[in-house]
C-alpha positions as CSV (number, residue, x, y, z in Angstrom):
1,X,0.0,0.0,0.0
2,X,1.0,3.1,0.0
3,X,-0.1,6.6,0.2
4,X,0.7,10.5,-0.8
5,X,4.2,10.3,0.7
6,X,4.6,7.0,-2.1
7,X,5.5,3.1,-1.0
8,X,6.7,3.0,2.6
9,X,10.8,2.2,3.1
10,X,10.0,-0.7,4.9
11,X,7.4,-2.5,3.2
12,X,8.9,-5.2,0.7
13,X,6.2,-6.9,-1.4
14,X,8.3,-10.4,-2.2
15,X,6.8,-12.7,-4.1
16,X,9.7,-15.6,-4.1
17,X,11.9,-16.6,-2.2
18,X,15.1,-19.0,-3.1
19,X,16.3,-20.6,0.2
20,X,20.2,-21.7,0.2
21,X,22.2,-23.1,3.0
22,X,25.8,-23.1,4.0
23,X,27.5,-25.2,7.2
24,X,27.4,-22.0,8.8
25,X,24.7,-19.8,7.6
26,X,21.2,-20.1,6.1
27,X,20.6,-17.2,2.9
28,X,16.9,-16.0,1.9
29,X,16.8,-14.4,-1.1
30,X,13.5,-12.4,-1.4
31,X,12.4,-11.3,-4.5
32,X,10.2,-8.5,-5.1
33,X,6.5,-9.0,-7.4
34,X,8.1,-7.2,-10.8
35,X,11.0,-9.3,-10.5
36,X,13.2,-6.3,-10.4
37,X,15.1,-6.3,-7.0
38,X,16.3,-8.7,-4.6
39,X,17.3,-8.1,-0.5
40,X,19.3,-11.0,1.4
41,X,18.6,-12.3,4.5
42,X,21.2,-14.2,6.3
43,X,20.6,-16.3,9.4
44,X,23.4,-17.8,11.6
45,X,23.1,-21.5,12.0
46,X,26.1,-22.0,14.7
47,X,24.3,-20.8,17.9
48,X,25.8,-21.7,21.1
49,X,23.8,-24.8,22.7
50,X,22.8,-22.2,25.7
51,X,19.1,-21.7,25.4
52,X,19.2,-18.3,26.4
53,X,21.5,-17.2,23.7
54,X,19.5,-15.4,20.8
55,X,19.2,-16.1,17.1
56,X,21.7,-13.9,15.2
57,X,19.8,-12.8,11.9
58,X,21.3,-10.1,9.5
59,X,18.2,-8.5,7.5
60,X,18.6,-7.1,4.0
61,X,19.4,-3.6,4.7
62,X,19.9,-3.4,0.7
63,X,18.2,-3.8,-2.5
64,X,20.0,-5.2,-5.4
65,X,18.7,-5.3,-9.2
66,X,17.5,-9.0,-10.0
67,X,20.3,-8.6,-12.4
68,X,23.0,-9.3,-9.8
69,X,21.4,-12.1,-8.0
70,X,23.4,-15.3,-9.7
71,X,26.7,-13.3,-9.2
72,X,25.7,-12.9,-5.3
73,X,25.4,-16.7,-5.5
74,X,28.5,-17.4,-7.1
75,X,30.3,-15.3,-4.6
76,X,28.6,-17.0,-1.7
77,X,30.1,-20.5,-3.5
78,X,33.2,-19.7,-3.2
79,X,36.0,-22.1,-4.5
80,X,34.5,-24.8,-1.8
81,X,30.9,-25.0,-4.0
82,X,29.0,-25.6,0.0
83,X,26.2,-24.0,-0.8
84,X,23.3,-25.8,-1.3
85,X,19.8,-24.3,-2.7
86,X,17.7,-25.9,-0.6
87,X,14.1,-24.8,-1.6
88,X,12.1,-21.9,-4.3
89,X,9.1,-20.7,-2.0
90,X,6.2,-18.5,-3.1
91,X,5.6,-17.5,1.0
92,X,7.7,-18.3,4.5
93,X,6.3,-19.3,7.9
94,X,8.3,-18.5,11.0
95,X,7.9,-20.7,14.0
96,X,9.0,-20.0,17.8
97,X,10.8,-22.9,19.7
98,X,9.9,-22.7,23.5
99,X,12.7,-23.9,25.6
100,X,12.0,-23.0,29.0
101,X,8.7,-23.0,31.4
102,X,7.7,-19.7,33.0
C-alpha cells in the first residue's frame, strides 16, 4: 500500500523466495512481485547450545537489481561450492521454539 508520501521504506512486497544453505549460515533471497530487486537475508546456524543465547539474523538492509542475484550466488560458492539451494518458496512461515517454562 502506499499513500501521498509513495510506497513506505520498509514495506517489501516479495513474491519468491530462493532458500540456500551453507554449514554456517542459512541465505533468503526475497524477491520482489516485478521481479526487479532482490534483498538478502542471512541467518546464523552455529548458535551456542545455551538456550538463552538469541538467534543472530542479518536483514537485508539493501536492495540489489535482479540482475545481480546469480553473481551474489557465485560469490557466496566460493571455491569450496557448499552452498546448497535448498528450496524456491512463493511465501515463509516463521515458528517459535519454546525452551523453558515460565
Amino acid at each position: 500500500m502506499s499513500d501521498v508520501f509513495g510506497p513506505p521504506a520498509f514495506a517489501r512486497p516479495y513474491q519468491r523466495y530462493d532458500v540456500y544453505r551453507k554449514k554456517s549460515f542459512v541465505y533468503v533471497f526475497g524477491i520482489d512481485k516485478v521481479h526487479k530487486h532482490f534483498s538478502i537475508l542471512k541467518i546464523n546456524t552455529l548458535r551456542k547450545e545455551d538456550p538463552s543465547s538469541e538467534l543472530e539474523m542479518f536483514e537485508g538492509e539493501f536492495i540489489f537489481p535482479l540482475l545481480d542475484l546469480e553473481s551474489h550466488v557465485q560469490n557466496l560458492r566460493g571455491n569450496d561450492g557448499g552452498l546448497e539451494k535448498v528450496a524456491v518458496a512463493s511465501g515463509l512461515v516463521g515458528f517459535v521454539r519454546f525452551l523453558h517454562g515460565h
